[in-house]
N, C-alpha and C positions, 0 to 999 in steps of 0.2 A: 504494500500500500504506500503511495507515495505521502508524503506528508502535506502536500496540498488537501486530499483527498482523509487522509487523518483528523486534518485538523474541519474540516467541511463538516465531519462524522462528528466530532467532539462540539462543534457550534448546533448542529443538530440537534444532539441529544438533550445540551444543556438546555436551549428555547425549549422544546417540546416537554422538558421535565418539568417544568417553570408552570407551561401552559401547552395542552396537546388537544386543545380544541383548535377552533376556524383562528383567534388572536395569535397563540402561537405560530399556527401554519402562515399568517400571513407576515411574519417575523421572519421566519426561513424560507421565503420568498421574496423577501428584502434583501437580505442575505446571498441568495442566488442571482439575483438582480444584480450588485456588487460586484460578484465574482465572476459574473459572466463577462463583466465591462472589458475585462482584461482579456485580450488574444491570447495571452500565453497562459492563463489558468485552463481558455477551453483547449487549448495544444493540449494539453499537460490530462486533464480529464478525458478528453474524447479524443485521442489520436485517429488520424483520418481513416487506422485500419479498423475502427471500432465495427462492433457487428448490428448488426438493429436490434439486442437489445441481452446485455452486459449486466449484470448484478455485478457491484463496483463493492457496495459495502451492506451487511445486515445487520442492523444493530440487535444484541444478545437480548436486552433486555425490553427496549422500548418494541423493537419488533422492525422497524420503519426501516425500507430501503433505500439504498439510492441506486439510479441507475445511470447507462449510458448507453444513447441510441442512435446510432449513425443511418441513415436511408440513403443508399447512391442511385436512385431514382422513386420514381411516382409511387406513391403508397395510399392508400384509404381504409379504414380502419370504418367496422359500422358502427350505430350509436351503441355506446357503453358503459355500464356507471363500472362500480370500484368495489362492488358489493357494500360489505359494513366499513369499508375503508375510505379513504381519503386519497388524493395524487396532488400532486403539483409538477407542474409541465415549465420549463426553463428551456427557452430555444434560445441553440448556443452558432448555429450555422443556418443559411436558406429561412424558408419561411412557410409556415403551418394553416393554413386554412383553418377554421374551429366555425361546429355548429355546436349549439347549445340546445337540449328538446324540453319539452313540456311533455309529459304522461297523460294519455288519453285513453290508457286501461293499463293495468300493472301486470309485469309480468308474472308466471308463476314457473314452476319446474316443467309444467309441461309445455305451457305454449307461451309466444315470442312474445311482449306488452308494447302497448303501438304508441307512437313518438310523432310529435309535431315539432319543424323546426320551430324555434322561439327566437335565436339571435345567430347572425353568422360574424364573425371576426378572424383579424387574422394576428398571428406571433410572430413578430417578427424579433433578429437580431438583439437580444438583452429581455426581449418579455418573458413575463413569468405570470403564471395565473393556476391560481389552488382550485381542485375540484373537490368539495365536501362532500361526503356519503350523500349518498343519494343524488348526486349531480349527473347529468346523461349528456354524456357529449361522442363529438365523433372527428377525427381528423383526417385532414386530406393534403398530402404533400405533393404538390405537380415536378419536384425534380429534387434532388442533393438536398440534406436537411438532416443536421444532427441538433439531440437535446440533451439536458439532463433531467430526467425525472426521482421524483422522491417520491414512492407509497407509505401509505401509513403499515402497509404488510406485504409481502413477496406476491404480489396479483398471480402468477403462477401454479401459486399453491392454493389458489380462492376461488370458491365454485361462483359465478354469477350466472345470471339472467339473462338472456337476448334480447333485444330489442328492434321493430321495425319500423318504419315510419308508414302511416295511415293511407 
């Protein structure tokens, strides 16, 4: 672990221990915002061989990761919340299309829960934007585009819902 990336994990943990609701997360997206200013931190994070998408660090206790997401072309992802967790999205290269949905039936185990866009936005270069439980969004990359993201827990290991738009 490089010690940039040490210390990012130790600025983490402390804000979230403090407070690891929506005020804390939006502290360590301050924080990301920062660090992202600098070329040489996102060199140093996301080296351009990064993969689309890297477990950098897990924290033991708190649970929250961090990652790292390189895309060397178009990517779309469908609408998706985070389960009972949380993310925050820090785009560190290119730039992220974001829709944002409104629930127009929820979903269940068995079938998809239908989605209306609500807001379309885009991330660019230094933006950083937290997604709270239960937030439904969906990204769309049109070419090159790396980030760092931090979940409140390893989304890999977390069963969620589908979601479709109506």
């Amino acid at each position: 672990m490089t010690q940039l990336l040490s210390k990012l994990a130790s600025d983490c943990a402390a804000i979230l221990r403090k407070d690891n609701g929506p005020k804390g997360r939006d502290k360590v997206a301050e924080l990301l915002s920062d660090l992202l200013a600098d070329a040489a931190n996102v060199k140093t994070l996301i080296p351009e061989d990064t993969g689309e998408r890297e477990l950098l660090y897990e924290d033991p206790d708190l649970g929250f990761c961090i990652l790292a997401h390189n895309y060397d072309s178009p990517k779309t992802a469908p609408p998706h919340d985070h389960g009972a967790y949380w993310a925050i999205y820090a785009q560190a290269r290119g730039e992220t299309e974001m829709k944002d949905y409104d629930v127009l039936s929820p979903a269940t185990v068995d079938t998809p829960g239908k989605v209306s866009v609500s807001r379309t936005y885009h991330l660019r270069v230094g933006d950083v934007h937290v997604y709270n439980e239960g937030d439904i969004h969906s990204p769309h990359r049109s070419g090159p585009t790396s980030l760092l993201r931090i979940e409140g827990a390893d989304m890999s290991k977390v069963q969620r819902f589908r979601y479709q738009l109506a």
